[in-house]
DRENNUSE-479237 format. One record per residue (C-alpha): residue number from 1; chain; x, y, z; residue in three letters. Coordinates in nm, 4 decimals. Layout:
BEGIN
NUM,A,X,Y,Z,ala
...
***
This chain:
BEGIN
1,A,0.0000,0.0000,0.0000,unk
2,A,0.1331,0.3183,-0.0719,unk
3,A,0.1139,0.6363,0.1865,unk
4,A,-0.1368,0.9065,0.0431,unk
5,A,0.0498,1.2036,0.1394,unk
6,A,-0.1272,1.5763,0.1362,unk
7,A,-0.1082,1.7772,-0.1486,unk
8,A,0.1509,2.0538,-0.1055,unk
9,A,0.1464,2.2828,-0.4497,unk
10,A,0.4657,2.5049,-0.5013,unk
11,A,0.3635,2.8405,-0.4208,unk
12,A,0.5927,3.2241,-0.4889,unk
13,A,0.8472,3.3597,-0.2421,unk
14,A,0.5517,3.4490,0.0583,unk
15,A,0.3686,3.0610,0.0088,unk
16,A,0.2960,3.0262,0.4271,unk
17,A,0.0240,2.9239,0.5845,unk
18,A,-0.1868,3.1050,0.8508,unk
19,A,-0.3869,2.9359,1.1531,unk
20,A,-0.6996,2.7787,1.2509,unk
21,A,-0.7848,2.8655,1.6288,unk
22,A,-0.7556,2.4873,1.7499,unk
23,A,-1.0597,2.4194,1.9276,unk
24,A,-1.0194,2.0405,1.8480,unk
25,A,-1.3467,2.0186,1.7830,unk
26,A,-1.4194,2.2156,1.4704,unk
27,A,-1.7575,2.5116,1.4361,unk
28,A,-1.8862,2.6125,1.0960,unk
29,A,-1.7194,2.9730,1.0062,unk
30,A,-1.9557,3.2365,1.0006,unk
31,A,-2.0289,3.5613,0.7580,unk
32,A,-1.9047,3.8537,0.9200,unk
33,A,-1.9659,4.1801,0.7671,unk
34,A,-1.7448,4.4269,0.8259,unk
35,A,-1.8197,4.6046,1.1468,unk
36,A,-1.8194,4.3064,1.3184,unk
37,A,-1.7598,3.9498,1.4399,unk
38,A,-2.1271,3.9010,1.4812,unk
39,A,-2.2450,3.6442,1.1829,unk
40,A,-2.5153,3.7984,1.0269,unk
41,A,-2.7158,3.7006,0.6621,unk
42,A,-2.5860,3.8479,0.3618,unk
43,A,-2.7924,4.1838,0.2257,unk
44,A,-2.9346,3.9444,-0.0539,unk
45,A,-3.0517,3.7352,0.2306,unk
46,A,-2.8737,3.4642,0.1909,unk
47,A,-2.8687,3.1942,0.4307,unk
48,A,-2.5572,3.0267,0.5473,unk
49,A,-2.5786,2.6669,0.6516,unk
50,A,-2.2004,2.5411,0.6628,unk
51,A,-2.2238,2.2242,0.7894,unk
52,A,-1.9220,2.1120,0.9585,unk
53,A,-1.5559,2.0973,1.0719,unk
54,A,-1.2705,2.3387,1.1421,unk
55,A,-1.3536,2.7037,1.1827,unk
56,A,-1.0267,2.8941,1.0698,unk
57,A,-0.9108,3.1898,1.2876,unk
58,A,-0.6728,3.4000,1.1147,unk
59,A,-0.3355,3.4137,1.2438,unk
60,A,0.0372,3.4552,1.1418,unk
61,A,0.3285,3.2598,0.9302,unk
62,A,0.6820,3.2158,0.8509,unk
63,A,0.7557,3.2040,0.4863,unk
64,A,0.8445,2.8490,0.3639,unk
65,A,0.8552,2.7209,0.0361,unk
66,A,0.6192,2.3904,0.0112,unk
67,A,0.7217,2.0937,-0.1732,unk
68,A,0.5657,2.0143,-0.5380,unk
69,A,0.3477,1.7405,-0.5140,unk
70,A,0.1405,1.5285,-0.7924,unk
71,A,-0.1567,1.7522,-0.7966,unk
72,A,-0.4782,1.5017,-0.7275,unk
73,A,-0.7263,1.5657,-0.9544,unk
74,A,-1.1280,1.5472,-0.8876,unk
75,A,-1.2522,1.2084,-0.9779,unk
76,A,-1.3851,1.2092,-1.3357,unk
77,A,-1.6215,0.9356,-1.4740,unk
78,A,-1.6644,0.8558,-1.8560,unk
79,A,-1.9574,0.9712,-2.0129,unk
80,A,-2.3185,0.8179,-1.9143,unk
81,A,-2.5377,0.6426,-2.1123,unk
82,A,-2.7147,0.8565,-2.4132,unk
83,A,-3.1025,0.8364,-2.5365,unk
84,A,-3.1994,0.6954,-2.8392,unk
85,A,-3.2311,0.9297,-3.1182,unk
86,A,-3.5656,1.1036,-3.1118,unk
87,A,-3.6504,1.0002,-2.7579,unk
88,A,-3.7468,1.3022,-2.5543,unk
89,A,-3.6734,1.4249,-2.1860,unk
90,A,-3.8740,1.3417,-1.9020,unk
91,A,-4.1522,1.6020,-1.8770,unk
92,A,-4.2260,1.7320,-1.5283,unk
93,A,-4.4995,1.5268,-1.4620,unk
94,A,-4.2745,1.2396,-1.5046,unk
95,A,-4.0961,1.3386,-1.2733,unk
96,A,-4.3417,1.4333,-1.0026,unk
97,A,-4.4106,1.7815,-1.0488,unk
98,A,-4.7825,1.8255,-1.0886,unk
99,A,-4.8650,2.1872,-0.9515,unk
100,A,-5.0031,2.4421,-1.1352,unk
101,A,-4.7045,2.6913,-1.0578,unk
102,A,-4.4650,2.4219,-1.2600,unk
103,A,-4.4823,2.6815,-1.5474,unk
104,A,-4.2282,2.8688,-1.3368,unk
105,A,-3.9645,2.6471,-1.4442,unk
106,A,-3.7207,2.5984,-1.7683,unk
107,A,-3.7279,2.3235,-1.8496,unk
108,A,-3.6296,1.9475,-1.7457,unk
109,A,-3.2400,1.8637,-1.7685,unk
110,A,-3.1263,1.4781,-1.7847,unk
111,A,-2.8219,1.3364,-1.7528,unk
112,A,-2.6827,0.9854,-1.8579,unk
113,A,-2.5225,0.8461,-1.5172,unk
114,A,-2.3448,0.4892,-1.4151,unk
115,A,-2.4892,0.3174,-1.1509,unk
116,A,-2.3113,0.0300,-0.9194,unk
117,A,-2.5034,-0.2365,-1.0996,unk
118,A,-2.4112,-0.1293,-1.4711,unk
119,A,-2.7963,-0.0620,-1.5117,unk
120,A,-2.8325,0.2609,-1.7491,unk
121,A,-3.0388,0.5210,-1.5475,unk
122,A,-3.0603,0.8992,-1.6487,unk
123,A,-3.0902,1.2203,-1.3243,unk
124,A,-3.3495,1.4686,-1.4441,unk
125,A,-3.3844,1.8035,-1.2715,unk
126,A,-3.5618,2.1171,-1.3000,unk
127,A,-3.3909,2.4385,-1.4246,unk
128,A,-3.4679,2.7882,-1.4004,unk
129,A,-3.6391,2.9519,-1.1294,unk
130,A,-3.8096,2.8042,-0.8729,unk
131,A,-4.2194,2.9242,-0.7596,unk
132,A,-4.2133,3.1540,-0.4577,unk
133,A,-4.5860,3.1797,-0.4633,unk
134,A,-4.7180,3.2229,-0.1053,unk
135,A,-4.8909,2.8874,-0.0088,unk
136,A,-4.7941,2.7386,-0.3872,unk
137,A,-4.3844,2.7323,-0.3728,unk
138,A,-4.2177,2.4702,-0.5972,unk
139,A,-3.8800,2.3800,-0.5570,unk
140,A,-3.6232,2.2238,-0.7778,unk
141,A,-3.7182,1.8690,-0.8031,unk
142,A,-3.4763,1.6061,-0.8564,unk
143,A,-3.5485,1.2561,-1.0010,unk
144,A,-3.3581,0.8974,-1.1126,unk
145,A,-3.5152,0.7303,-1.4210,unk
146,A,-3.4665,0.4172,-1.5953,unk
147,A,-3.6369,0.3397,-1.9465,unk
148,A,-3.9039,0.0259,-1.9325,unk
149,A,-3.9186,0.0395,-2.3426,unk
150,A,-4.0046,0.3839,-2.5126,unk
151,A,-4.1182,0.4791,-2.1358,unk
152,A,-3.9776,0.6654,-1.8369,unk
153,A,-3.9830,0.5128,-1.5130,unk
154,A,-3.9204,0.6970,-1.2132,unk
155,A,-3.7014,0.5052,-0.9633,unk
156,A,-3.7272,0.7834,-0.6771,unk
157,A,-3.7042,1.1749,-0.6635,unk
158,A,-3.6866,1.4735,-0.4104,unk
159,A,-3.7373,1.8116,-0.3626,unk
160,A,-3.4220,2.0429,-0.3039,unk
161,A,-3.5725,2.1903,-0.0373,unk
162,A,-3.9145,2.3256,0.0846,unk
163,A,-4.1581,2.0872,0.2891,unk
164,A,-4.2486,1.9138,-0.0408,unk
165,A,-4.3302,1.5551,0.0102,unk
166,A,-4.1264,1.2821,-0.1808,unk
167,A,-4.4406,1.0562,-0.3853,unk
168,A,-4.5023,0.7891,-0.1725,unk
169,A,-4.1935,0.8787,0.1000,unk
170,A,-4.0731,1.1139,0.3750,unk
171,A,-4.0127,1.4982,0.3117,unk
172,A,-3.6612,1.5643,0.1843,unk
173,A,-3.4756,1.5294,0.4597,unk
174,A,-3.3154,1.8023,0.7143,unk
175,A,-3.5819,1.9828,0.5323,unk
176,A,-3.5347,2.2917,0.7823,unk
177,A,-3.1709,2.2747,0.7208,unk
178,A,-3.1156,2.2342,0.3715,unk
179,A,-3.1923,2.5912,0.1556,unk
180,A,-3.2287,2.4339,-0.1709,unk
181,A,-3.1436,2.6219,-0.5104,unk
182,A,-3.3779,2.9508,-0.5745,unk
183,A,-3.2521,2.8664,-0.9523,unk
184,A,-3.0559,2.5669,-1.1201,unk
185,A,-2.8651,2.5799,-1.4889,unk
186,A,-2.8707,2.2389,-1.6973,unk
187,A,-2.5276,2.1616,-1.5983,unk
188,A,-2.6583,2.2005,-1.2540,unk
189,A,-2.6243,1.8534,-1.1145,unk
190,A,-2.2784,1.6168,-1.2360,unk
191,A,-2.2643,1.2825,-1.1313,unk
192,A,-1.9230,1.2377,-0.8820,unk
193,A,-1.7199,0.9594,-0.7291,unk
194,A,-1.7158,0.8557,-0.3485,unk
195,A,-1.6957,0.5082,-0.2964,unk
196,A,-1.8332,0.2660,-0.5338,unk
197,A,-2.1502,0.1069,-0.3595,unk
198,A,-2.3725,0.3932,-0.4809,unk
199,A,-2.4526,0.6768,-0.7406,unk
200,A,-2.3046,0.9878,-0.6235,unk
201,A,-2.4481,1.3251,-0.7325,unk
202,A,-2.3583,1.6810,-0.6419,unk
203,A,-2.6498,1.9666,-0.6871,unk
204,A,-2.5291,2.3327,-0.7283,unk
205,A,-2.7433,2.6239,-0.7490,unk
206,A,-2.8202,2.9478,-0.6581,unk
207,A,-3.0076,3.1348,-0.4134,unk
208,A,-3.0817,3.5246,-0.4166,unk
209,A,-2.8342,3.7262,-0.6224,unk
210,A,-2.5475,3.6092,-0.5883,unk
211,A,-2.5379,3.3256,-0.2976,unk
212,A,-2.5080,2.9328,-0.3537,unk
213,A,-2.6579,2.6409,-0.2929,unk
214,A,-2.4632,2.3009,-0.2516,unk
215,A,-2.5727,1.9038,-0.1361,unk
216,A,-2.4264,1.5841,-0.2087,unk
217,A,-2.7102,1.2800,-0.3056,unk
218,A,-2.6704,0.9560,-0.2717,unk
219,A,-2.8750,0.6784,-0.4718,unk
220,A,-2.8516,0.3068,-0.3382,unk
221,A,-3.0361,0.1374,-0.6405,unk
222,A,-3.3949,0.2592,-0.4691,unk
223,A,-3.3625,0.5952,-0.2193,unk
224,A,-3.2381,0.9540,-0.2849,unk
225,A,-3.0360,1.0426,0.0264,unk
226,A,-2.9515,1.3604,0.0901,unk
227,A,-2.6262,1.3204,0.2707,unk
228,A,-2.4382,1.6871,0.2815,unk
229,A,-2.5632,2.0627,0.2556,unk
230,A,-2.3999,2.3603,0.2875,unk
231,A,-2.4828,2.7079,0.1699,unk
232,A,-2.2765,3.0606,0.1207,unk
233,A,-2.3026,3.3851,-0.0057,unk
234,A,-2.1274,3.2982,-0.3323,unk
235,A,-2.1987,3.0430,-0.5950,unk
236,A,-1.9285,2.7177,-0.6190,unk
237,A,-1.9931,2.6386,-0.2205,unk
238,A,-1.8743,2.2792,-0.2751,unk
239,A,-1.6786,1.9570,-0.4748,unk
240,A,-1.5641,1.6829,-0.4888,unk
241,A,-1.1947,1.5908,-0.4997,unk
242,A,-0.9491,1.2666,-0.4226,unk
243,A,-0.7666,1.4306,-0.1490,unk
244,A,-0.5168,1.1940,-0.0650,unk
245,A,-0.4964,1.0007,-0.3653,unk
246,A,-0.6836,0.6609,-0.1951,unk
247,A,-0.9255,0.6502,-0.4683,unk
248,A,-1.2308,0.7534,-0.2651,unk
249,A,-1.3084,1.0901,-0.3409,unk
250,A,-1.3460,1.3935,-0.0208,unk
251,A,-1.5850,1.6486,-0.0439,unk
252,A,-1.5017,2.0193,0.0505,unk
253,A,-1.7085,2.2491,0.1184,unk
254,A,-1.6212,2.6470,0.1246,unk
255,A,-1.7144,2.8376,0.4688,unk
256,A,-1.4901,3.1426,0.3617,unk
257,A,-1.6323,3.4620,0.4933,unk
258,A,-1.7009,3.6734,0.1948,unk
259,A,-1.7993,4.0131,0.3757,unk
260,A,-1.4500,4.0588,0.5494,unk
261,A,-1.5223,4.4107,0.3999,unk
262,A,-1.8230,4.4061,0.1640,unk
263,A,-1.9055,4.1031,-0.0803,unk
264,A,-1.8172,4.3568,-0.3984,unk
265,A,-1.4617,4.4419,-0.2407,unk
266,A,-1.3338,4.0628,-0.3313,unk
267,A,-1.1633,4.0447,0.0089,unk
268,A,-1.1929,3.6824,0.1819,unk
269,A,-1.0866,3.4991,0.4601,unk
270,A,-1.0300,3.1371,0.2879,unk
271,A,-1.1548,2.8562,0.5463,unk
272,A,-1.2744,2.5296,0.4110,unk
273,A,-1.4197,2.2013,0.5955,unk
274,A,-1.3694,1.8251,0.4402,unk
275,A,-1.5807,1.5223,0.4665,unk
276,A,-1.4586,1.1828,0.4786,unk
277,A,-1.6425,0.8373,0.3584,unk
278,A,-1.6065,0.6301,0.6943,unk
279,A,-1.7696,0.3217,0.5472,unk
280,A,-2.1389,0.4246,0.6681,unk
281,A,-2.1833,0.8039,0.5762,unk
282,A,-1.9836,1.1294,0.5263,unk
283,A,-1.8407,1.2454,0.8458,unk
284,A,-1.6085,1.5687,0.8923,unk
285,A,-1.2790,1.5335,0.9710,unk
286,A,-1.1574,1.7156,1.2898,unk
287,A,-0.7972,1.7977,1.3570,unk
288,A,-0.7350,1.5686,1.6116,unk
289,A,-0.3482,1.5961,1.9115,unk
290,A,-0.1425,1.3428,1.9063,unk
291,A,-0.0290,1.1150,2.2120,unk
292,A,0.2647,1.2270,2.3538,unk
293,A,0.4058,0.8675,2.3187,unk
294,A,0.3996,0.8849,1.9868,unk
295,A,0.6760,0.9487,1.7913,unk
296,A,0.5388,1.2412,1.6082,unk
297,A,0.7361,1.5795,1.7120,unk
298,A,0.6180,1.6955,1.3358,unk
299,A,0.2448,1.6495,1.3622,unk
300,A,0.2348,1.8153,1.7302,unk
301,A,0.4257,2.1035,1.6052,unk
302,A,0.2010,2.1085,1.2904,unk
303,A,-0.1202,2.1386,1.5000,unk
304,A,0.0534,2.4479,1.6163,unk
305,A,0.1214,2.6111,1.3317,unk
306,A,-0.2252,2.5792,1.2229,unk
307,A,-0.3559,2.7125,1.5389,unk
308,A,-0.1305,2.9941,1.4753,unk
309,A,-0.1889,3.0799,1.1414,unk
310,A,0.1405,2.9592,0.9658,unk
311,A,-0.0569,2.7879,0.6858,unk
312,A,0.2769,2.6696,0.4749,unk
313,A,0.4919,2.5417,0.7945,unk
314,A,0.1576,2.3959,0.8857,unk
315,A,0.1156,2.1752,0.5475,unk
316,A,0.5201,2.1179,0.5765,unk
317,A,0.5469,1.9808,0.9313,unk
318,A,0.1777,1.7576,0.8071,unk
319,A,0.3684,1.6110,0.5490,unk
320,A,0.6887,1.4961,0.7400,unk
321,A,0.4257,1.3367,0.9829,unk
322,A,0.3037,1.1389,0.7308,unk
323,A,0.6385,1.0742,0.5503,unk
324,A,0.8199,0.9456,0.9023,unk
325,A,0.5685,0.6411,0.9125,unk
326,A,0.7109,0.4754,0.6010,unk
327,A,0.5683,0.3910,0.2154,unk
328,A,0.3124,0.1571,0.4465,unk
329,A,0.1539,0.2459,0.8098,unk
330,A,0.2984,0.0453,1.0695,unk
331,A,0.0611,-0.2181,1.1566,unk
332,A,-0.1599,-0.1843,0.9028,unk
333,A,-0.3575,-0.3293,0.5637,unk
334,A,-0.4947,-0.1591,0.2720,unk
335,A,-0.8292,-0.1732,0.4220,unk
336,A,-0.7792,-0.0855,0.8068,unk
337,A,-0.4700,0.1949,0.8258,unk
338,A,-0.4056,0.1885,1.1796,unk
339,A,-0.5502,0.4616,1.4148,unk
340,A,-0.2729,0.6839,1.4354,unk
341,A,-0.1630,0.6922,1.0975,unk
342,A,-0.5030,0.8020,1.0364,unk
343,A,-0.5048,1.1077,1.2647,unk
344,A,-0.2222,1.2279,1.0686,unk
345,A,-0.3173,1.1801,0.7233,unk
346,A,-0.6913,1.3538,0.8366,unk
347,A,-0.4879,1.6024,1.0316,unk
348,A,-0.2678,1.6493,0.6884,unk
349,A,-0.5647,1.6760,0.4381,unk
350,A,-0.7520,1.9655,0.6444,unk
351,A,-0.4383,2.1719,0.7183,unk
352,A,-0.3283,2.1374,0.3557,unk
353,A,-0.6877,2.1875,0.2138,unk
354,A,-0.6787,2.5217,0.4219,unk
355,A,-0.3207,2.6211,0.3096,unk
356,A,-0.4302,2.6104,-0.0437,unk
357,A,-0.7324,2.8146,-0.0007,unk
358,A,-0.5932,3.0636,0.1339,unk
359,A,-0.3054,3.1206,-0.0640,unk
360,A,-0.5027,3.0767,-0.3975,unk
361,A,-0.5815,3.4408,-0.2815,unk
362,A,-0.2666,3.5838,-0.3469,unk
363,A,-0.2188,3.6946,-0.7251,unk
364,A,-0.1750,3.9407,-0.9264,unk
365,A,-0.5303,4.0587,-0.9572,unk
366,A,-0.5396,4.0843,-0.5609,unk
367,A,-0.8161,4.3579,-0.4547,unk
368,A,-0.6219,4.4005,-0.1127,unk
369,A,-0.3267,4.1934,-0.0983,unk
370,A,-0.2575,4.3369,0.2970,unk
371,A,-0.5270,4.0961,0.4128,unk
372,A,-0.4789,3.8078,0.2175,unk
373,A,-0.1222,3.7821,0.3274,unk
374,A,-0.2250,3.8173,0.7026,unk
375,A,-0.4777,3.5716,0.6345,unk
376,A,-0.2113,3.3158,0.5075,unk
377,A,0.0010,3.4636,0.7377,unk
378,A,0.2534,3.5846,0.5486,unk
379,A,0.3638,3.8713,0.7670,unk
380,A,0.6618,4.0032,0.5602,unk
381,A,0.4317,4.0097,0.3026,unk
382,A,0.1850,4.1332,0.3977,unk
383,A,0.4233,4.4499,0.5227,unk
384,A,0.5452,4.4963,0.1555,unk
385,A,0.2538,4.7122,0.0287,unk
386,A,0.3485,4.9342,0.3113,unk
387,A,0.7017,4.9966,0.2805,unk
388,A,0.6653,5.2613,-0.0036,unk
389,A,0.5238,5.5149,0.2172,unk
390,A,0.6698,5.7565,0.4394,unk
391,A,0.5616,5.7102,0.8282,unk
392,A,0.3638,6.0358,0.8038,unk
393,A,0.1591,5.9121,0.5185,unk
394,A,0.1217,5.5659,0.6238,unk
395,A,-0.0398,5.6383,0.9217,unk
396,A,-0.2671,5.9298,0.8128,unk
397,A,-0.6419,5.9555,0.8145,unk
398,A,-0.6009,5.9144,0.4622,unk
399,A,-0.3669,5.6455,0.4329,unk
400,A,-0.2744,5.5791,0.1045,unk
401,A,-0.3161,5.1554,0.1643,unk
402,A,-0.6371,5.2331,0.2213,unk
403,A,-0.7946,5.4961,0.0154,unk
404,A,-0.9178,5.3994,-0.2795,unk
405,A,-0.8636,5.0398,-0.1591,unk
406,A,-1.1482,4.7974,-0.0772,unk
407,A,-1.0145,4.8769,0.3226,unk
408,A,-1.1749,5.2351,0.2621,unk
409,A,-1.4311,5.3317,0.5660,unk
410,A,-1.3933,5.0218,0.7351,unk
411,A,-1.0707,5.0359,0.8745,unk
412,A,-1.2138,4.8706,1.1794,unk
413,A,-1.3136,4.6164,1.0669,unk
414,A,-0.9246,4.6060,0.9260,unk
415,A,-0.7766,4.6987,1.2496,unk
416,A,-0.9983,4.3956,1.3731,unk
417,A,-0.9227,4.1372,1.1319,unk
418,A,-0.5507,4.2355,1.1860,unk
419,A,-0.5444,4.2029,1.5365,unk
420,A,-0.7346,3.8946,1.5934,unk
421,A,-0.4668,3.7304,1.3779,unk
422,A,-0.2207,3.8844,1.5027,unk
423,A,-0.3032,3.7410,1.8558,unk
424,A,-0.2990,3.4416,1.7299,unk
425,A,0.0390,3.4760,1.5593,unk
426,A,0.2080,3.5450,1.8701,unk
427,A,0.0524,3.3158,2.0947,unk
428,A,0.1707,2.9992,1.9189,unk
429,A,0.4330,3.1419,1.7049,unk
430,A,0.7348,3.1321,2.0105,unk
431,A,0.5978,2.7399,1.9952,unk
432,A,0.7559,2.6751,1.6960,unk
433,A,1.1289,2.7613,1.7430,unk
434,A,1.3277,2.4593,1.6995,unk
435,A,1.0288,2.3078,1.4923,unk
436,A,1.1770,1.9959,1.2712,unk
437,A,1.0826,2.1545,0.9822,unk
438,A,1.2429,2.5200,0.9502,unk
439,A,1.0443,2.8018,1.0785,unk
440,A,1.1960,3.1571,1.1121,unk
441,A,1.0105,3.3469,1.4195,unk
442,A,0.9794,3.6907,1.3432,unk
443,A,0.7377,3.8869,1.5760,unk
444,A,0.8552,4.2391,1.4063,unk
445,A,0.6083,4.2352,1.1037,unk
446,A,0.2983,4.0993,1.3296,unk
447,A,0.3389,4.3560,1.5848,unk
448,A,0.4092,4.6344,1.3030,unk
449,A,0.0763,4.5671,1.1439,unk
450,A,-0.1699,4.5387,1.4600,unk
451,A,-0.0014,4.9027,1.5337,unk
452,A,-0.0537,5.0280,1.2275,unk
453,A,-0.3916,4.9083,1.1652,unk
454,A,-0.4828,5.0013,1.5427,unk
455,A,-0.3364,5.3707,1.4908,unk
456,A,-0.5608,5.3587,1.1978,unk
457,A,-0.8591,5.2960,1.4327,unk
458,A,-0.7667,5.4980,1.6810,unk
459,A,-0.4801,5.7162,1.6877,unk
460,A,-0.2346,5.7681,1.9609,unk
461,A,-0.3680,5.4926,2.1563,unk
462,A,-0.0792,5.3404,2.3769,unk
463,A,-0.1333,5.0193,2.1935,unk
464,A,-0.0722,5.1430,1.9081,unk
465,A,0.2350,5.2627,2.0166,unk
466,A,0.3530,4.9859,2.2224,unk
467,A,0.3387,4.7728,1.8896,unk
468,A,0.5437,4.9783,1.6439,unk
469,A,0.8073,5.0643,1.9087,unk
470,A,0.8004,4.7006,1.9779,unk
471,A,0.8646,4.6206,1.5913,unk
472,A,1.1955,4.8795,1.5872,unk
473,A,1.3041,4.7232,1.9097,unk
474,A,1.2765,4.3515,1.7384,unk
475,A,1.4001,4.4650,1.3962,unk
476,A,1.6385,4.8031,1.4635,unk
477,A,1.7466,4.7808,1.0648,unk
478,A,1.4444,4.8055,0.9223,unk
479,A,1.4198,5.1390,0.7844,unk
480,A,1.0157,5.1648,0.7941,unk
481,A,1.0074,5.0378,1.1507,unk
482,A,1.2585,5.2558,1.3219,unk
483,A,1.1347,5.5384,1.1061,unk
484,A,0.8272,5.5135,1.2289,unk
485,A,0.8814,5.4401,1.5514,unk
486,A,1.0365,5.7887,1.5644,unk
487,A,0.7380,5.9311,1.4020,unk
488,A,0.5351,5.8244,1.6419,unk
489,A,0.6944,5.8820,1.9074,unk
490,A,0.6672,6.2586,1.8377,unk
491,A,0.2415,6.2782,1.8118,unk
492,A,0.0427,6.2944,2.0756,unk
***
């Protein structure tokens, strides 16, 4: 058997990681507008329904330069079966939908699927907006058909939402969980692959104007089963992708907070959760410690770094983890890994998933790239925008790195965002000296940019100051450090 390691992408000169707040047991991130840490719906009101696993508090990094790994690909199947020439859709009464508010819809999609048994069976679905008649509302419908001749016969269906009764069944379940799509495309559904007992399906829509709507669907040969939800205020909430290469696919869902500043500003802090196949159902995977018996100085110190926001160092120390156990886990088959191998291979595939999502941010069209480096933590880089400006500009009411930016009139929120992370940063960052993996503390850039986002805020607070003297103390040959300690050592 070989040993699935986590994908580690090579990433430019800042690739680090930043940190998820450890609470070992993970809570759904929330949308926070910018004013605040209190989640609140999105102006469209969308609802958010992130289902589950690691919450990611921001936090700090050390610059570290990740591997190149294979890139795992999502699972692909080959194309379904096709109909015969001539033979036409389902309608919607053959696929359930009899109310008189139907009209609302497109039109029927269908899709040629595999199923376990090799049987030919096509997924229909609505498209097009769904009925919000009071007392009427239709949702998407979705439905598995085989053909009995020239004939369509409908093996099960269910309503994406809404109390709408399944024919001859339950509701949908989780029904008051589960905000199905307001409107689907035809490409809205694509048949996936988990683990080979059962047709996989993922559903993507949208809800409002701009939010999404995401569930996985299982189909065992005779029940639709919904089996994962999750909703945000942007479309593409979910997929499905072979994280560690074991040839049972993972599904990720996206909890990043879209309204660090507004949802038009393009500024977001990347958190994602991933669900495992355990044999029975989908079940989040939680970063889990490791026993102190255990040989495993890398993982511990990895669980660190993501709790500290060193995203990069984070995925690095995962990986050596995973790579000190050998090609095969010690005591183990290809069916039963044993226990601890399997804490660090989870622990691995979360902390890597997050390390990616974040620094996908970072590129050259990068609305605010002060944030998004914070939010990998990449202090040094996140400093970089800065250095251009005098002290005397940097700090003004009108700073230039944030007028005109997305950051302009809610530096708050900045100053917040900023300091949370920073927290974090140097909390667990002193942890990490003498880390297997390298790891370069440096506590000058984190407490540069909580001072100068906190002057921002609220100048001449003695917090403020505290921070930027604290920088030119901890890095006395930086010229925009000592420069500015000086400058502000002379306002009141």
């Amino acid at each position: 058997m070989s040993c699935p390691l986590p994908r580690l992408r090579q990433r430019g000169a800042h690739a680090a990681g930043t940190v998820l707040a450890l609470a070992l047991t993970l809570t759904p991130a929330a949308c926070t507008p910018a004013a605040s840490t209190t989640s609140q719906p999105s102006p469209d009101g969308a609802r958010t329904n992130p289902p589950i696993t690691a919450t990611l508090a921001t936090t700090t990094l050390a610059a570290t330069s990740a591997a190149t790994e294979p890139t795992a690909i999502r699972p692909t199947l080959p194309a379904g079966p096709v109909l015969p020439a001539g033979a036409p859709p389902p309608t919607l009464a053959e696929i359930g939908i009899t109310s008189a508010t139907s009209e609302t819809f497109d039109a029927v999609a269908t899709l040629g699927v595999h199923s376990p048994s090799g049987d030919p069976l096509w997924v229909a679905h609505t498209t097009g907006l769904r009925s919000f008649d009071p007392g009427a509302e239709t949702p998407h419908t979705v439905a598995v058909l085989s053909r009995e001749g020239d004939a369509w016969r409908l093996l099960d269906r269910m309503a994406l939402g809404g109390d709408v009764s399944k024919a001859g069944a339950a509701s949908t379940p989780d029904v008051d969980a589960y905000y199905g799509p307001d409107y689907m495309g035809e490409g809205g559904i694509t048949q996936v692959q988990i683990e080979p007992a059962r047709l996989w399906l993922t559903v993507d829509g949208g809800i409002g104007a701009h939010s999404g709507s995401f569930a996985v669907l299982s189909f065992d040969g005779g029940q639709l089963k919904l089996e994962v939800h999750a909703s945000n205020s942007f479309p593409g909430v979910g997929h499905v992708e072979d994280l560690d290469n074991d040839g049972i696919g993972e599904v990720v869902i996206d909890q990043s907070d879209a309204y660090v500043f507004c949802y038009a500003c393009g500024v977001r802090e990347a958190s994602v959760s991933v669900l495992k196949w355990d044999g029975d159902r989908l079940q989040p995977i939680v970063l889990q410690p490791v026993a102190d018996d255990d040989n495993a100085d890398d993982a511990r110190y990895a669980l660190d770094a993501a709790a500290g926001g060193f995203w990069a160092t984070a995925a690095a120390l995962a990986r050596g983890a995973l790579q000190s156990q050998g090609p095969t886990p010690p005591g183990a088959s290809d069916t039963a890994p044993n226990a601890h191998w399997a804490i660090l291979r989870n622990n691995g595939i979360v902390i890597d998933a997050n390390f990616e999502a974040r620094a996908a941010l970072i590129g050259s069209d990068d609305p605010y790239p002060v944030l998004h480096h914070v939010f990998l933590g990449d202090w040094a880089g996140a400093v970089d925008p800065l250095r251009a400006y005098a002290p005397e500009r940097l700090f003004a009411p009108d700073s230039p790195v944030v007028v005109g930016s997305p950051a302009e009139g809610s530096v708050p929120a900045l100053a917040e965002r900023i300091g949370i992370a920073a927290g974090n940063a140097l909390n667990y960052g002193p942890k990490l000296v003498g880390a297997p993996t390298a790891f370069r503390w440096d506590a000058a850039p984190i407490h540069f940019l909580r001072g100068w986002s906190a002057w921002l805020a609220a100048p001449g607070t003695a917090a403020a100051r505290a921070d930027i003297a604290e920088a030119a103390e901890l890095a006395p040959d930086d010229a925009l450090f000592s420069a500015s300690a000086a400058w502000i050592a002379t306002q009141p």
